[in-house]
C-alpha positions in Angstrom: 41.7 139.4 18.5 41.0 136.2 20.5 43.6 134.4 18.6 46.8 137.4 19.0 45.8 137.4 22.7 46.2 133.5 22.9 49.5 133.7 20.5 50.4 136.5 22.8 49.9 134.0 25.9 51.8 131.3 24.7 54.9 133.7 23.8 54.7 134.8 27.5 54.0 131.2 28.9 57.2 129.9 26.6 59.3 133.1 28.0 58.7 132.5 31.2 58.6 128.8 31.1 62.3 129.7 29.5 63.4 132.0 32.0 62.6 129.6 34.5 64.4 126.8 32.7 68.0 129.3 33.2 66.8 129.9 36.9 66.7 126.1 37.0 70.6 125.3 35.3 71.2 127.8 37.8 70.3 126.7 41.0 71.2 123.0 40.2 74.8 124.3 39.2 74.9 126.1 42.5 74.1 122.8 44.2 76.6 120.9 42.6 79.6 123.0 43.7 78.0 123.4 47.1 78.1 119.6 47.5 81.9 119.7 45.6 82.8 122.5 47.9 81.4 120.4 51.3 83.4 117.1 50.5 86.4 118.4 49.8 86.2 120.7 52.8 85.5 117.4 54.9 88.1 115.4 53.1 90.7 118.5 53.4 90.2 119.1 57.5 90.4 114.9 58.1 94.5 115.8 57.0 94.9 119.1 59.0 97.1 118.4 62.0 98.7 121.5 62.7 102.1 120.6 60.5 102.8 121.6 57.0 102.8 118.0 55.7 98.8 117.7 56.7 98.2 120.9 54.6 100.2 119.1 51.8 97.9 116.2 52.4 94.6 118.1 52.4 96.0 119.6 49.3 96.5 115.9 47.7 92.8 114.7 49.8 90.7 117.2 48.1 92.2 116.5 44.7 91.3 113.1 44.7 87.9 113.9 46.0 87.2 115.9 43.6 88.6 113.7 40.6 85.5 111.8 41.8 82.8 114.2 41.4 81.0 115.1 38.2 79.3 118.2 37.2 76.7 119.9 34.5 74.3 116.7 34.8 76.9 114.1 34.7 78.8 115.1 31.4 81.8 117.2 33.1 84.6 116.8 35.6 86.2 119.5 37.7 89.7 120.0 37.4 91.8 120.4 40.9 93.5 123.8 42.1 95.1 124.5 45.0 93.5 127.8 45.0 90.7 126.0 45.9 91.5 125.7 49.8 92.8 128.2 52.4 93.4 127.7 56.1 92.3 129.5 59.4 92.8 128.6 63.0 89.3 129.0 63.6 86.0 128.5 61.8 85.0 132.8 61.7 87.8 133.8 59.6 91.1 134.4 59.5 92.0 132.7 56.6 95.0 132.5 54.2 96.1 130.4 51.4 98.3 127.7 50.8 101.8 129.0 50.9 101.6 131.2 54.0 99.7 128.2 55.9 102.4 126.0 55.3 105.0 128.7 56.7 103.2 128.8 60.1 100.7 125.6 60.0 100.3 125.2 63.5 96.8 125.7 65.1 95.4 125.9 61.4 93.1 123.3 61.8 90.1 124.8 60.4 89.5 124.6 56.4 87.3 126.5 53.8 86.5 125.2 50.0 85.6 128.3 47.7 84.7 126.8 44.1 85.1 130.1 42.7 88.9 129.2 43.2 88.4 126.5 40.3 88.8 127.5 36.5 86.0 129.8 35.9 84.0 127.2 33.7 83.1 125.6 36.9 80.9 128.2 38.2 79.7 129.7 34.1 76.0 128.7 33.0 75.0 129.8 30.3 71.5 131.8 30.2 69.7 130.6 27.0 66.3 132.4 27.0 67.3 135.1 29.4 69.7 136.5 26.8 67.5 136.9 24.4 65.3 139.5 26.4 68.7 140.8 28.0 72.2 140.6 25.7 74.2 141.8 28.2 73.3 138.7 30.7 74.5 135.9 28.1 75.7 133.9 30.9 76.2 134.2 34.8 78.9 132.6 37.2 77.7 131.2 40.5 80.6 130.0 43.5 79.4 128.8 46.9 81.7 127.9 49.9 82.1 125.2 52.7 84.0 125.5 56.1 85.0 122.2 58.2 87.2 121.5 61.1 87.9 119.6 64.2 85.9 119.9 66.9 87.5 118.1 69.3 91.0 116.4 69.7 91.8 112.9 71.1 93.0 113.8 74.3 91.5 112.6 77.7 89.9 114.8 80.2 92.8 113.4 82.5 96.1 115.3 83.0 99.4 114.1 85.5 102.4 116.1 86.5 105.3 116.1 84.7 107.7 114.4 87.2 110.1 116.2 85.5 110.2 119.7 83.6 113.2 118.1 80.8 111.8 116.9 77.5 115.0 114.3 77.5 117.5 113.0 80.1 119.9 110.7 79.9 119.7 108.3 82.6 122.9 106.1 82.6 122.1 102.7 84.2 125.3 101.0 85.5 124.6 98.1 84.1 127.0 95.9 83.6 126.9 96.5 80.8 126.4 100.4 81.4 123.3 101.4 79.3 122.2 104.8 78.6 118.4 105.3 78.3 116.0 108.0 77.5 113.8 109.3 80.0 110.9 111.9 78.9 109.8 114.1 81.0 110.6 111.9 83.9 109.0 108.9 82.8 110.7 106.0 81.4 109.6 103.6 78.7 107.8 100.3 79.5 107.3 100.5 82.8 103.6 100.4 84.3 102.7 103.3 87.0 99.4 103.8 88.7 98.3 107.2 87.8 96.9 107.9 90.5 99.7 107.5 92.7 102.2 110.8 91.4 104.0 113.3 92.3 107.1 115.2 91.8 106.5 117.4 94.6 105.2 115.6 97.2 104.4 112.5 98.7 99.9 113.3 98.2 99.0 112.0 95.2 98.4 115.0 92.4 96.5 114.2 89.4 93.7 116.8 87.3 90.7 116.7 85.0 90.7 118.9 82.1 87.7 121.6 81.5 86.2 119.5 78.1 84.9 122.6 76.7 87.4 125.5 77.6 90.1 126.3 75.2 93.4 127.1 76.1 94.5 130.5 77.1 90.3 131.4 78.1 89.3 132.3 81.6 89.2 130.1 84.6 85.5 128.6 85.3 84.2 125.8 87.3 84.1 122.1 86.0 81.2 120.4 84.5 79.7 117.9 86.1 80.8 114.0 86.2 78.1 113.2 84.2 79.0 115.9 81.4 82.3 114.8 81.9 81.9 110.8 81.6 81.2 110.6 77.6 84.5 112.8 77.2 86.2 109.8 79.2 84.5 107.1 76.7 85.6 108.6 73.5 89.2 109.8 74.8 88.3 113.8 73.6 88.4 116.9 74.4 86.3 119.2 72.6 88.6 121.7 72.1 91.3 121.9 69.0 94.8 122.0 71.3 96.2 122.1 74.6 99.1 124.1 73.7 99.6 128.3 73.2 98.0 128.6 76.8 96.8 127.3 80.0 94.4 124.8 80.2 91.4 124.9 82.9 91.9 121.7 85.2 90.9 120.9 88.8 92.0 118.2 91.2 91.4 115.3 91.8 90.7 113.2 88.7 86.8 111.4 89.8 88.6 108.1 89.0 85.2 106.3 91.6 82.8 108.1 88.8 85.0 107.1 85.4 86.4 104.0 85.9 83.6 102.2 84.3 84.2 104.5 81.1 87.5 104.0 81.0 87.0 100.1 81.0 85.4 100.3 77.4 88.6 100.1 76.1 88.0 96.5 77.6 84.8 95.7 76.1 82.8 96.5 79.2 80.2 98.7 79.1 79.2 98.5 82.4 75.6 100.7 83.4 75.5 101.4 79.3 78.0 105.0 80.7 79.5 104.3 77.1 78.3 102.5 74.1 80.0 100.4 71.5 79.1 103.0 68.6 81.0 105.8 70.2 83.8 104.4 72.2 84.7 101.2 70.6 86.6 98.6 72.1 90.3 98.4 71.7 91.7 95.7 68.9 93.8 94.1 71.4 91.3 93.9 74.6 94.0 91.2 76.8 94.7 92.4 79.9 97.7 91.9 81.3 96.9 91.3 84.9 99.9 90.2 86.8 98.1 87.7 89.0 97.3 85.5 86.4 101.6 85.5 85.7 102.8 87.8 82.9 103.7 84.7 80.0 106.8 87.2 78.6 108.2 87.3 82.3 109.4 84.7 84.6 108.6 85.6 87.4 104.9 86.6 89.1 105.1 90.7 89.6 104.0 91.4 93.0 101.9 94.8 91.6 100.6 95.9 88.6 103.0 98.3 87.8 106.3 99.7 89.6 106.6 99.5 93.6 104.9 103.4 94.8 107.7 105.2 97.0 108.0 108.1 98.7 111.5 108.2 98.9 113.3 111.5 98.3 110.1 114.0 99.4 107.8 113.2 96.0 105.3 110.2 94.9 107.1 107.8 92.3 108.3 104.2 91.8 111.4 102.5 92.4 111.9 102.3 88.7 112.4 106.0 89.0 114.8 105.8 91.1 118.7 106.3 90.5 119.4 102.6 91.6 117.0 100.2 93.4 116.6 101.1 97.3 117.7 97.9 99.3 115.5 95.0 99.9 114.0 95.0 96.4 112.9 92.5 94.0 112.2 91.6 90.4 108.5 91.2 91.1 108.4 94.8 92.4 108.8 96.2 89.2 105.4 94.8 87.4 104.7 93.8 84.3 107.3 95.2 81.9 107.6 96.1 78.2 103.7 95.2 77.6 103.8 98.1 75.5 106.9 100.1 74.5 110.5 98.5 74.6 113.2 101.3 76.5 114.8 103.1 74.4 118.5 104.6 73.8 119.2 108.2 74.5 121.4 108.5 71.6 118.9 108.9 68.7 117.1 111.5 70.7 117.3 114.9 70.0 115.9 118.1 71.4 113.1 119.7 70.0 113.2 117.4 66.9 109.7 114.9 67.3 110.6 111.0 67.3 110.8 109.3 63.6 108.1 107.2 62.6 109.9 104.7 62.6 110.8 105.3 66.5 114.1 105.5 68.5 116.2 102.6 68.7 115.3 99.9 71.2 117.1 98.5 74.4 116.3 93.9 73.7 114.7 92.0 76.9 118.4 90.8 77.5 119.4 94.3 78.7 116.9 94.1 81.8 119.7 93.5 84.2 121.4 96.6 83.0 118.5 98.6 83.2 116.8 98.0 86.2 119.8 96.5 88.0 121.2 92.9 90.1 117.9 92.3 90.7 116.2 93.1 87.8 113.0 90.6 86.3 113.9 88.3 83.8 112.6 87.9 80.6 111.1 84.7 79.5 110.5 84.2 75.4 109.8 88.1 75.0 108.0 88.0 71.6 109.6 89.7 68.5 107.2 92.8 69.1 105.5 93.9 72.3 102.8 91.7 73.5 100.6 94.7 73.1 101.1 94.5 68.8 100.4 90.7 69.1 98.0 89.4 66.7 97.6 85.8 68.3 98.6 83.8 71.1 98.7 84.5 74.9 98.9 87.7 74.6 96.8 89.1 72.5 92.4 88.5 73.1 90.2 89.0 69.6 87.3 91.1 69.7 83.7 89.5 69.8 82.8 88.9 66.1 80.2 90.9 66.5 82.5 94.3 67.1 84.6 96.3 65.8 87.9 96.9 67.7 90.2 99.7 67.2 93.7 100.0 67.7 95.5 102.3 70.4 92.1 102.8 71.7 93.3 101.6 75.6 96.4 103.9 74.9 95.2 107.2 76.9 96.8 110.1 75.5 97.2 112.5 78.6 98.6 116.2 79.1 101.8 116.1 81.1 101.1 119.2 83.7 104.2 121.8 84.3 103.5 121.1 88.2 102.7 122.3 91.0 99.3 123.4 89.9 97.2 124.7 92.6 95.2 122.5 94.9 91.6 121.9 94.2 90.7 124.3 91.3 89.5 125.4 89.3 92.8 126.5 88.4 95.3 126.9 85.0 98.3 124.2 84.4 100.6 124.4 81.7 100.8 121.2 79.3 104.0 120.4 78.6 103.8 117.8 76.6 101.4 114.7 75.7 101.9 111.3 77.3 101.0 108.1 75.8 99.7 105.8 78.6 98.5 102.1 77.7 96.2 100.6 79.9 97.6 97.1 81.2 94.3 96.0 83.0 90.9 97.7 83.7 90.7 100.3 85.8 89.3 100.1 89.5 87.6 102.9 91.5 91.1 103.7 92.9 93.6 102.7 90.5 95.0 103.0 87.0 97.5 101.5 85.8 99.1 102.3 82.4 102.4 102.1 80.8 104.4 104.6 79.3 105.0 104.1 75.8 106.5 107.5 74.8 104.9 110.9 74.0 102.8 111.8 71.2 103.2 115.2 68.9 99.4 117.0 68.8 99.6 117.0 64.9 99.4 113.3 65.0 96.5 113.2 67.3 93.0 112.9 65.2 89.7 114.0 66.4 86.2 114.6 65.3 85.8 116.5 61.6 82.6 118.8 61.0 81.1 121.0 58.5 80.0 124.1 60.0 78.8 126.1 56.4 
């Protein structure tokens, strides 16, 4: 008896011991396509920008990820479909596959990985001891899913006025030779302004800071506080996913006396520690381009940092904005020049249609006179790119060896307001569009100057990726 009750034990201890062994293949299985299904969600929602070519690229992402993953203890490989992935504009739901997120791909910046998408051998184990007390359970399929998305877009808490509601104009400069340039939304390529000092509707200065937190299109509140506000400033980012589809939350003024210092990473000076090197690294190309110090690509000593301020017809602009210079000005009221973006010709441009990679065609440095008339600067040994691109020489600074540097990071990418938005705030604004605004020197606690270099498309603006399940 004592020996059948000991066989009868062991037959139990082996079952279970068994049983537990399938529970074991299970679970691990489970965790292998959880940690497939998480890094190709990641690696998918780093390509998501809101056009059907970064779907096409998450597509092509995740593949490659998962080309690199093994499964079943090392001895298999999971082969790619595009079943895999489908695409939501938020992280809750919402979502649809492939084809349809390519017919309407904006705001789809939200991804989620479902493994049981993948050939159904991904997901099979096989139950060895488990189908011997139970036939019909010879093998069971397990799937697990992973969500990720942007958080945030790079996009600074900082918005200006349009100072003017056309995408594209055509401003004809009489040259001679008569030159016909591009202007965007009132602003006009490669010249510097202070951002601080602008206006298309009147002569007070109008400039906003952007709710961080408050998506587009949600109700009015009040502003966070400077403080909550300052690390936005560092990293350049809003933590929403787009500034288009509805009115943004903004108040006036910008607290340029409270951010300045944040804004001056960019530089390499983290002033009070407001920013640190691991979040808001300094930019590749830290020279600034003070014009006291003479500009080496012009000839003469600008007499400001960026265009002359006027007042003249009723609104706050420069005199490069101007139909033709008012009398009694100079070359060195214009600034520095072309530090960042050359002018370009209104020709290539074309409405609604965003600017090839490859950019419009350029006005050269010996077109000055013809764009910004008799008494234009002069150029002196303007380098083959901007000075801004410059990898050497005077007008480029290396980064400490002991730092990273990253490029475009002193390039402020900043909503361009449909203005006037009321005084004060909190209040809604309409973006029109997204400026890009490189920072020719560091900021003071009343200025900020930055040239205009063109404006940027949201699908080509990064941001932070996360998993959120």
């Amino acid at each position: 008896m004592t020996a059948i009750m000991f066989i009868m034990s062991m037959l139990g201890v082996v079952v279970f011991s068994g049983m537990a062994l399938d529970l074991v293949l299970v679970h691990h299985r489970r965790q292998e396509l959880d940690l497939a299904a998480r890094m190709v969600a990641l690696a998918a929602a780093r390509q998501l920008n809101g056009s059907a070519a970064g779907i096409d690229n998450a597509l092509v992402r995740s593949a490659e990820v998962l080309a690199t993953l093994k499964y079943r203890y090392g001895r298999g490989t999971l082969a790619w479909r595009d079943d895999v992935l489908s695409f939501g504009a938020t992280p809750d739901g919402g979502w649809v596959d492939t084809a349809a997120a390519k017919a309407a791909p904006a705001g789809r910046m939200f991804v989620r990985a479902d493994t049981a998408g993948l050939d159904a051998s991904a997901g099979s184990v096989t139950l060895y001891i488990v189908s011997l007390l139970f036939p019909s359970l010879r093998s069971v399929t397990v799937a697990t899913t992973a969500v990720a998305g942007r958080t945030g877009i790079d996009v600074m808490p900082l918005a200006v006025c349009a100072m003017s509601e056309v995408a594209g104009a055509a401003r004809t400069n009489p040259g001679p030779p008569a030159t016909v340039e591009l202007v965007e939304y009132g602003f006009r390529r490669g010249v510097g302004y202070d951002l601080m000092q602008l206006n298309p509707h009147g002569v007070d200065p109008a400039n906003f800071v952007i709710h961080p937190f408050r998506r587009t299109g949600a109700a009015v509140t009040p502003l966070p506080s400077v403080d909550s506000l300052g690390p936005h400033v560092c990293t350049g980012q809003l933590a929403i996913t787009t500034v288009f589809g509805g009115p943004l939350t903004v108040a006036g003024p910008f607290p340029l006396s409270s951010t300045f210092r944040q804004l001056n990473s960019r530089f390499n000076q983290y002033e009070n520690n407001l920013c640190t090197s691991a979040t808001a690294i300094m930019d590749s190309n830290p020279k600034s381009y003070a014009r006291s110090g003479g500009v080496p690509w012009m000839a003469a000593t600008p007499d400001q940092q960026g265009a002359l301020a006027t007042t003249i017809g009723g609104k706050l602009h420069t005199i490069a904005d101007l139909a033709a210079p008012p009398a009694g000005t100079q070359a060195k009221m214009y600034g520095p020049l072309w530090a960042y973006a050359r002018a370009v010709r209104f020709s290539a441009w074309s409405a609604g249609a965003n600017e090839p990679t490859a950019g419009y065609p350029t006005f050269g440095p010996a077109d000055w006179a013809s764009l910004y008339g008799p008494v234009a600067p002069v150029a002196k040994s303007y380098p083959s790119t901007t000075p801004y691109q410059s990898t050497g020489g005077a007008n480029y600074e290396q980064p400490p060896l002991d730092q990273l540097g990253l490029a475009h990071r002193r390039v402020l990418n900043l909503p361009l307001l449909a203005c006037p938005v009321a005084a004060g705030g909190p209040a809604p604004a309409t973006v029109l569009a997204i400026g890009k605004f490189m920072m020719t020197v560091p900021a003071t606690a009343t200025t900020l100057y930055a040239e205009f270099g063109g404006l940027a498309p949201e699908h080509t603006l990064g941001g932070p990726v996360e998993l959120f399940r």
